[in-house]
N, C-alpha and C positions, 0 to 999 in steps of 0.2 A: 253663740258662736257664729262667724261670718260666713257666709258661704263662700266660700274659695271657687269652688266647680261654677258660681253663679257670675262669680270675678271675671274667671275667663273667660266664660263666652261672652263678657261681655266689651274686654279690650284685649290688647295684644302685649305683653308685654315682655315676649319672649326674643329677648336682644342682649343675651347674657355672656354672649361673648363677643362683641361689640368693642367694649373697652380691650379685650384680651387681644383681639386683632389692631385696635389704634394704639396696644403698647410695642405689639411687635413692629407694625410699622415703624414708632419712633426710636425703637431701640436699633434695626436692623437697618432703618434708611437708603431700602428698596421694596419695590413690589413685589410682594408675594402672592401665591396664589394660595387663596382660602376654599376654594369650591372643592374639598376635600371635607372642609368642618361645615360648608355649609348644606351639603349633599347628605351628610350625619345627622343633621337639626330634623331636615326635609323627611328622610328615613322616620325617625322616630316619630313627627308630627304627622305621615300617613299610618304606622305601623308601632301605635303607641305600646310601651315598654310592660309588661304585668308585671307590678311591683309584691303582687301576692305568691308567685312563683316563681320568678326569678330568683336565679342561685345570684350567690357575691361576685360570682363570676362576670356574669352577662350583665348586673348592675353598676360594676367597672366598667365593662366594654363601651355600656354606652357615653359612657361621658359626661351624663346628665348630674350624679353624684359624687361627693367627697367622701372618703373614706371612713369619716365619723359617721357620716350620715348614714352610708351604708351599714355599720356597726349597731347604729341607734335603729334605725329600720327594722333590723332583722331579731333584734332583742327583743320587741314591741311584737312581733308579731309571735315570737318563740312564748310571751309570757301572755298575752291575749289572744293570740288566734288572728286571722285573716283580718283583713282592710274590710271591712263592710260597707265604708262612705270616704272619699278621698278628704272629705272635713277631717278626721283622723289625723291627717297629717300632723294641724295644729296642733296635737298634743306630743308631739316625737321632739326628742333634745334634736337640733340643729336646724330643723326644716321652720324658720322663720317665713312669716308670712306674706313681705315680697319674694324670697324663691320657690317659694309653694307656687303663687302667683302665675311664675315664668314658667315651670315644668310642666301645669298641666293637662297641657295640649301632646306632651311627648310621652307620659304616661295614662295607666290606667288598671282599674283591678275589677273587670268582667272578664268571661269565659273571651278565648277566644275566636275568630268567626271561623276560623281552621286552623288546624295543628301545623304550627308552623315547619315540622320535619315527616315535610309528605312524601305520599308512596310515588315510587317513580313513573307508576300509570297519571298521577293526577298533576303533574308537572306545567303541562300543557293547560288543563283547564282552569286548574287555581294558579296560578302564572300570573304575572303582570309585566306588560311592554309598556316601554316608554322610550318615544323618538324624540329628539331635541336638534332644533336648528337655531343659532346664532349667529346676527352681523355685527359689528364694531367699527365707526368711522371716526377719523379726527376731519371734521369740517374745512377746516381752515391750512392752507395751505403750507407742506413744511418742506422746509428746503431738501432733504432728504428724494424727494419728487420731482426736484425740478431741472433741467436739463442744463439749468445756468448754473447750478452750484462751483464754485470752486475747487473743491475740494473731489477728487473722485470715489476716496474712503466715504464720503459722505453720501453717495449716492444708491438709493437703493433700487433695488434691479427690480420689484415687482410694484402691483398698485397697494396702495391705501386701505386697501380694505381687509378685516379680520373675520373669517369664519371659525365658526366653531358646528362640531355634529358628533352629536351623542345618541346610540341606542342601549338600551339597558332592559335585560328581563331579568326580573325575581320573581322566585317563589318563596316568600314567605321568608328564611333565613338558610333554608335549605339548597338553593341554587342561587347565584348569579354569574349573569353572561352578560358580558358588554363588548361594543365597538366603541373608544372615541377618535376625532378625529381635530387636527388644528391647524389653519395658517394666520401667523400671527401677519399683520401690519406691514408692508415694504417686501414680503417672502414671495414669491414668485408661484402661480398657480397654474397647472400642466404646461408647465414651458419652463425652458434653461436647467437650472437644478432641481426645481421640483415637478419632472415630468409627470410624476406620478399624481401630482394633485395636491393631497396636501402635504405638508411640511412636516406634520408629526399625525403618526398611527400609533393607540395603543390599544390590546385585547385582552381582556380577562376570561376568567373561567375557572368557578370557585364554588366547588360542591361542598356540602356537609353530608356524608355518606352515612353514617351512622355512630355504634356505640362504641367501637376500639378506633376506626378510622375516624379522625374528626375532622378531617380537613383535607381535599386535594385542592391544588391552588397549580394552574396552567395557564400561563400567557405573562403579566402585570402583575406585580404583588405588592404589598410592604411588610416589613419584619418590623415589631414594633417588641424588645424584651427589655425584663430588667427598670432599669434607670436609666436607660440611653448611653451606656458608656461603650458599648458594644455594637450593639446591633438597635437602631430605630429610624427608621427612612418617616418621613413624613414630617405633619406641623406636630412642634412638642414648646406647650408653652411654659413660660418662667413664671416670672414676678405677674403680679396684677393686684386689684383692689380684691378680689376673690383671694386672701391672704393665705386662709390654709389649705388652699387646693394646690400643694405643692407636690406630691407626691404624684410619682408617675404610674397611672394604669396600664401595663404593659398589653395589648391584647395579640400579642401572637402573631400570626400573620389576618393579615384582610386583605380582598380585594381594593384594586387599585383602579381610581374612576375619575382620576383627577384629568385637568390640560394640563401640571408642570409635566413639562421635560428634562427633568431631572430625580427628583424622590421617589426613585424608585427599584424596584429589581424587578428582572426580569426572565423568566423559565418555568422552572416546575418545585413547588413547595410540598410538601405535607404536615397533616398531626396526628399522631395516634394517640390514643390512651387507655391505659389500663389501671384502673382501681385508683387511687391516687397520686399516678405517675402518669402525665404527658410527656410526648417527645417531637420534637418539629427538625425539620432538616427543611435546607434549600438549597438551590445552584442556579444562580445567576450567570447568565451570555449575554453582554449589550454592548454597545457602541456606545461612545460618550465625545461631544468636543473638548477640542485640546488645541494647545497654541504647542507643535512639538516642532525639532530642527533634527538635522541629519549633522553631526558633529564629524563623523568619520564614515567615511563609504565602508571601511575595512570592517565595521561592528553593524551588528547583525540587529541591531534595536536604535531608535529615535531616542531625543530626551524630549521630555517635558517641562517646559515651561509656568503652565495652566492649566486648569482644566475648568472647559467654563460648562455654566448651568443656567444661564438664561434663556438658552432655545431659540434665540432668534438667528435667522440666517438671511440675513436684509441685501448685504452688500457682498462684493468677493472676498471680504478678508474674514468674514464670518463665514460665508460660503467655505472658504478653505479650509476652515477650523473641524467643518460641519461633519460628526462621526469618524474623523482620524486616526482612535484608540480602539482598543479592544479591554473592555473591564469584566474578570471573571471573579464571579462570589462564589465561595460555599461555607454554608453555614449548619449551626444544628443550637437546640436550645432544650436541655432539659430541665424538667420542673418537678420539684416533689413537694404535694400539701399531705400534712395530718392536723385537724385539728385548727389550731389558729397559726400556724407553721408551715413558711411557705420557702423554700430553698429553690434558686434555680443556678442553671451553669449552663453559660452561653461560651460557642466559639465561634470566631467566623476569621477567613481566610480570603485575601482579595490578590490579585493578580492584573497588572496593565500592559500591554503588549509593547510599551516604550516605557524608559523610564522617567519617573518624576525626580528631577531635580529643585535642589533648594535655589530659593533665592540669593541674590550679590549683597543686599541689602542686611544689616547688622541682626535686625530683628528676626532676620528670616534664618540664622543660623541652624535653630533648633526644630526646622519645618520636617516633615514627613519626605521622604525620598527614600527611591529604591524603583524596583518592579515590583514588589508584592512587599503585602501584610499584614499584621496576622494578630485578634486578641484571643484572649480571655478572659472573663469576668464571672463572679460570682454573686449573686443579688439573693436578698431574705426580706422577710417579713413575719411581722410578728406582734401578734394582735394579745393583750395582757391586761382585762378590765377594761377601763377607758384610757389604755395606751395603747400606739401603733406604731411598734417600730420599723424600718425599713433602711436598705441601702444598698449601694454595688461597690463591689472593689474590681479593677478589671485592668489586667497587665500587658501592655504590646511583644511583639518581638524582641523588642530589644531591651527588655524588663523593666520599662518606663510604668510608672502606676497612675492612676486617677483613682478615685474613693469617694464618693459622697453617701452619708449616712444621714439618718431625719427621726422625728417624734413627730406625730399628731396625738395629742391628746385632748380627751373633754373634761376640762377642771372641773365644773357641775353645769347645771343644764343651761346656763346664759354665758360660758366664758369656754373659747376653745383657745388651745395653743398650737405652733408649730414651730419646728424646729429643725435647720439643715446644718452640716458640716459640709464643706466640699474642699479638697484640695487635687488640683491636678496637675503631675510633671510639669515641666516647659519643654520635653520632650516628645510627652505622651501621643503618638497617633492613632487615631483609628478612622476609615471613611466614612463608616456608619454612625458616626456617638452623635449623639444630640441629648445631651443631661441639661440640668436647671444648671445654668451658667451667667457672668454678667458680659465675656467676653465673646467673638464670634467663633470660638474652638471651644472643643473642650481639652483644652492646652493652658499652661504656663498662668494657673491662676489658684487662689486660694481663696476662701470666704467661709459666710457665717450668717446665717439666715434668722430671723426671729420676727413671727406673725402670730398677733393676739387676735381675736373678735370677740366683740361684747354683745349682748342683746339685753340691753338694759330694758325691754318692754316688749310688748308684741308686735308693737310700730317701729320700734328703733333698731339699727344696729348700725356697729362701729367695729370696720376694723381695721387695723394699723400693723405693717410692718419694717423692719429695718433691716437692712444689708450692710456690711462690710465685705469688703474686696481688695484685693492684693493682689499687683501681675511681676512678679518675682525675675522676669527679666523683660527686653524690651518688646515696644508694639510697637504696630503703626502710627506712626506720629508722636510715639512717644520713645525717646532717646536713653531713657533710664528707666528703671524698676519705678515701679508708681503701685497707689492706689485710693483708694475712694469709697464713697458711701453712698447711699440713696435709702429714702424714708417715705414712705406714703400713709396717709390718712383720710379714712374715706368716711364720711358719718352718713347714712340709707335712711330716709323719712318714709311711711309709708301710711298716711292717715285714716283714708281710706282705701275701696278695695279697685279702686279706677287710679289712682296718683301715686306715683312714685318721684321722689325729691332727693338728690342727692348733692352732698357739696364733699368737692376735695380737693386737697396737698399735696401735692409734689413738689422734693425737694432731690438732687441729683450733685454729689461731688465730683469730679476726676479730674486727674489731673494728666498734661498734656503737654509739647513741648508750645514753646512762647512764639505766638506766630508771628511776632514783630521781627524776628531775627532768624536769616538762615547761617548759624553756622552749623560746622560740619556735627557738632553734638550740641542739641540744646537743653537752656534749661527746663524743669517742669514749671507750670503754673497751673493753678485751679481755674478751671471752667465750673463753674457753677450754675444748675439751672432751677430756677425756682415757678410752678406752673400750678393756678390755682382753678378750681373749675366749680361753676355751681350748674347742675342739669338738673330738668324737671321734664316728667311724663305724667300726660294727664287724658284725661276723659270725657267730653263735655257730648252731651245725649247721647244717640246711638251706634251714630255713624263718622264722628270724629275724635280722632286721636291726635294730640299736640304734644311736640318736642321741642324746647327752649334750651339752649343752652349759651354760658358766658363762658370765656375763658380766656385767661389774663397768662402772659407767660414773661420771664425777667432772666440772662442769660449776661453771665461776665468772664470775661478768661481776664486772669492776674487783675492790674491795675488800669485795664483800657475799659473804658465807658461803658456804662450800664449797658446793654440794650433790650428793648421792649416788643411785645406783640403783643397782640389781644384780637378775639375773633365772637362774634356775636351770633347765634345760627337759633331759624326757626324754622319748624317743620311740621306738615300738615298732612295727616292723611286721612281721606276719605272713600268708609266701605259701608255703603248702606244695606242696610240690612235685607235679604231674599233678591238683588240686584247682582247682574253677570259683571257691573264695572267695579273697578276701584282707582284711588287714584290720591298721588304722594306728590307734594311740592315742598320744595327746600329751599330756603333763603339762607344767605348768610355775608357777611362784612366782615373786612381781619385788614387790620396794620399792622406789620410788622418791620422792623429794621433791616430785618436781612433774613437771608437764609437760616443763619444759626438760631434763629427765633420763629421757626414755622411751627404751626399747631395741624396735628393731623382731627380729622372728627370721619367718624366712620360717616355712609352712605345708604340707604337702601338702595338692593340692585337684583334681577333675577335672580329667583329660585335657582342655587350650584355657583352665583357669580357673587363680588362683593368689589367693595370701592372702598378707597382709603384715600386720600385727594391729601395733598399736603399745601396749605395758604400762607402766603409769606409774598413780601413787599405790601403794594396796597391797593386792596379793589374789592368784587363781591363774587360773586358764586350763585349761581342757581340753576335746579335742577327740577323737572317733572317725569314723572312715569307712571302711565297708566298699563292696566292688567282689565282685558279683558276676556270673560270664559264663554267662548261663542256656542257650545255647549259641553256635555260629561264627555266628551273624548277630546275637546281641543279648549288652547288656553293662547292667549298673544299678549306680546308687552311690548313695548315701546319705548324709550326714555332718551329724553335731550339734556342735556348739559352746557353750562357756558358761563366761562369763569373772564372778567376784564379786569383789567390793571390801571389804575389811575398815573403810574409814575415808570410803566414799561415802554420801549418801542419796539423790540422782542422777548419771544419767549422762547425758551428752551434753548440747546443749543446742539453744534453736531448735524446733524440729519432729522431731526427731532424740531429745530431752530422754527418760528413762524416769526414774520417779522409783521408784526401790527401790535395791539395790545390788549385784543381777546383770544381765546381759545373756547371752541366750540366741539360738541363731541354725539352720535346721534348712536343709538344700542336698537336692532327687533330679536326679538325670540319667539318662535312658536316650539309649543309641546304637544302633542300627540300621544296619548297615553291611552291604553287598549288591553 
């Protein structure tokens, strides 16, 4: 048997959600902010997880397992007793030998150094602080900055530079308290609109009290129940190469420690529980931007337009936008398990102080409007040998339905399956739902999910799933009912206990109106995109870790000309071993045709931050970041970036615009942890 435990310490290979963040980038085709899942990774890799005591509960929460897994874990330990060596692992149906690999640095099955639900004398001295200071510059001059611009929407009122500042105490799982604080890029600091400094303030304050009380939650939260059809603020991800991890781990409320400004709520939550019934309530007060107008002096409410959620307030017409609304939550989510049966019933009630109106535009007929809104849903689970069944059915106001329903099963110990249903009105609203979807709502779509994995060996695995999708009336850019498919295949080489090899397929149908022609309804045509990828992670002596990857991408709508991309990327980093430095260089080259054939590849980037860079036209990319720990209370980083274009003489555009044909980017952070 390999030693696993010997594995790890001796590479890193714990970048497993990596692919999950570079699908949502290409599927969503904005920036998102990840330092919500990467503050999770961070958590568990100081604060690893006992796999010997943890309930199914806290084994969901973290994120680290799938549902089988969890199922197989706890079998194995019901019929042999305790973990006595994490090698063990190898012998559990699902836990193949590269995700053993990745996990464990975030688990572990020793005693713990203190009991993570401490008395509230020892607060203070088993406690952990942690201060964080970040800056953010784009080097290179953007029109947005300059005094000459044309354009005065384009101008923005503050400097260039991005702060960011985080303090964070825990104790253990039984307390956290946080300040963060952000101004993004262009935002104005103690002057004009943000006298106050910075741009965005968020606070939490997030006890675990004890045995009936499990949860007070004061400041910043997220509500995460169910399948997301109801109530789930935060990231919640779809599709991936990770096939059957489709099902969603609801965890209730948690504190909220992100910089978006937007996924969130905001006031005072709770949980109680008794015997095997929990119960959570919340009530949300926040501000939110909004594009709203005054239609009639004589009425007593604004409409809305918009409601945006990027957070920037650069210029005066974002400035104006900035906090306009008033958005009130209240919510409650109860749950009853017995057994392998798990029932829950979510409501939540929202309220905007103007109202939202629908769009002019054909597709937008069936959009959310009103001043308030209101679901209900119902979610189960339901664990039967090696089946897992699960799903929400959850109704609006105006008895609009959504429903998705799933299987996870383990056919025998090398083959799992999964299974979704999902259909949702083209009415449906809710502001909280975020379910496994193909579309950007969970609105006016139908589908059918189906993901096998193989583990043909102890080195091998394969897994492959298929989507079909149907949007039953129309979308953005699409003039008629449409729909589509998408298939992926991924094959996991893992020969030894330092390499991991992976090659995969991606294939993507939908269809789309014909962008050769505007008439007033057009027809559809297939966009098809076909992206093939081979990546390899490997190990060579102590102190260095190598990333390679190709990837080739082919992209057609109707009958207009193939077009092509492909992006070449190699990456180096080096941590010598009993040494305070480390240090990560990134190459990489991409041609691509146009925009519609850009390739995203994730980035290494501070501990809480993450980088998702999209390449497309033609040029290279490189990046360095060094880390180093000046001693046990302080830690600094660094990192440069600088992407040139062979065939630009701008980039970007808007305020954004730099006219040359590089762009240049410089990141420091220091931490402080006490």
């Amino acid at each position: 048997m390999i030693s696993v435990k010997n594995a790890m310490a001796q590479t890193n290979l714990n970048n497993q959600n990596a692919e999950r963040i570079e699908t949502v980038a290409e599927e969503n085709d904005k920036v998102e902010d990840f330092s919500e899942l990467e503050e999770q990774l961070i958590y568990y890799k100081e604060n690893p997880l006992d796999i010997n005591t943890a309930t199914s509960e806290e084994l969901r929460l973290s994120g680290i397992f799938n549902e089988l897994q969890i199922q197989a874990l706890q079998i194995h330990i019901a019929r042999f007793g305790k973990l006595i060596r994490l090698e063990e692992l190898q012998s559990i149906d699902g836990f193949e030998f590269s995700f053993i690999v990745k996990i464990l640095s975030s688990i572990r099955i020793s005693n713990p150094l203190y009991d993570q639900r401490l008395n509230p004398n020892e607060l203070l001295t088993q406690g952990k602080s942690q201060l964080t200071f970040s800056f953010h510059r784009i080097v290179d001059q953007q029109s947005g900055y300059s005094t000459n611009t044309s354009s005065s929407s384009s101008l923005y009122l503050g400097d260039p530079n991005q702060y960011k500042f985080k303090y964070r105490f825990l104790a253990g799982r039984y307390l956290s308290a946080g300040i963060t604080a952000e101004k993004d890029a262009g935002e104005q600091f103690f002057e004009g609109a943000q006298k106050k400094g910075f741009d965005f303030y968020s606070f939490h304050l997030f006890i675990r009290p004890g045995k009936i009380v499990k949860v007070v939650a004061i400041g910043d939260y997220q509500v995460q129940c169910g399948q997301g059809l109801v109530a789930w603020s935060g990231l919640a991800f779809g599709k991936s190469s990770d096939v059957i991890n489709i099902k969603k781990q609801g965890s209730g409320l948690k504190p909220y420690t992100s910089f978006n400004e937007f996924s969130y709520l905001r006031g005072v939550a709770f949980t109680i529980e008794k015997n095997n019934i929990s119960f959570d309530s919340w009530i949300s007060i926040r501000k939110l931007d909004a594009n709203i107008s005054n239609v009639d002096s004589l009425i007593d409410y604004n409409e809305i337009s918009s409601i945006g959620s990027s957070g920037l307030h650069r210029n005066k017409y974002e400035i104006a936008d900035q906090n306009s609304i008033t958005q009130k939550v209240l919510g409650s989510h109860l749950q009853w398990r017995k057994n392998s049966i798990k029932l829950e019933l979510t409501n939540e009630y929202a309220k905007h102080s103007s109202v939202l109106v629908k769009g002019n535009e054909p597709y937008q007929v069936f959009n959310n409007s009103g001043l308030h809104n209101s679901n209900t849903g119902i979610a189960y689970t339901w664990q039967f040998k090696n089946f897992n069944f699960f799903g929400e059915t959850a109704m609006d106001q105006s008895g609009n339905f959504a429903t998705i329903n799933g299987l996870l099963a383990s056919l025998d110990s090398k083959v799992s399956l999964s299974l979704a249903q999902r259909s949702y009105d083209k009415s449906y609203s809710s502001i909280n739902a975020n379910p496994f979807r193909e579309g950007t709502k969970a609105q006016n779509e139908k589908g059918f999910y189906t993901g096998l994995q193989f583990l043909p060996s102890r080195v091998f695995k394969v897994g492959f799933y298929y989507d079909s999708f149907k949007f039953p009336w129309l979308r953005y850019q699409a003039d008629a009912p449409t729909n589509g498919y998408d298939w992926l295949c991924q094959a996991t080489y893992t020969p030894v206990r330092n390499t991991e090899l992976y090659f995969r397929i991606k294939v993507q149908n939908k269809l789309a109106d014909n962008s050769l022609h505007s008439f007033i309804i057009d027809h559809q045509v297939e966009n098809i995109k076909t992206s093939i990828r081979f990546n390899a992670r490997y190990k060579i002596g102590t102190s260095f870790v190598f990333l390679s990857r190709v990837e080739w991408l082919q992209f057609q709508s109707g009958n207009l000309n193939i077009e092509h991309g492909i992006l070449f990327l190699q990456e180096v980093q080096y941590k010598p071993m009993g040494k305070p430095i480390s240090l990560i260089l990134s190459y990489q080259m991409f041609n691509t045709d146009n925009y519609d054939t850009r390739i995203y590849a994730y980035e290494q980037d501070f501990p809480g931050s993450s980088s998702i860079p999209a390449s497309y036209y033609i040029g290279s990319r490189v990046y360095a970041m060094v880390r180093y720990h000046l001693n046990r209370n302080i830690d600094a980083w660094i990192r440069y970036g600088k992407t040139f274009y062979d065939n630009r003489t701008n980039i970007g555009s808007g305020g954004d615009e730099i006219q040359g044909n590089h762009k240049s980017d410089i990141k420091i952070q220091l931490r402080y942890s006490f």
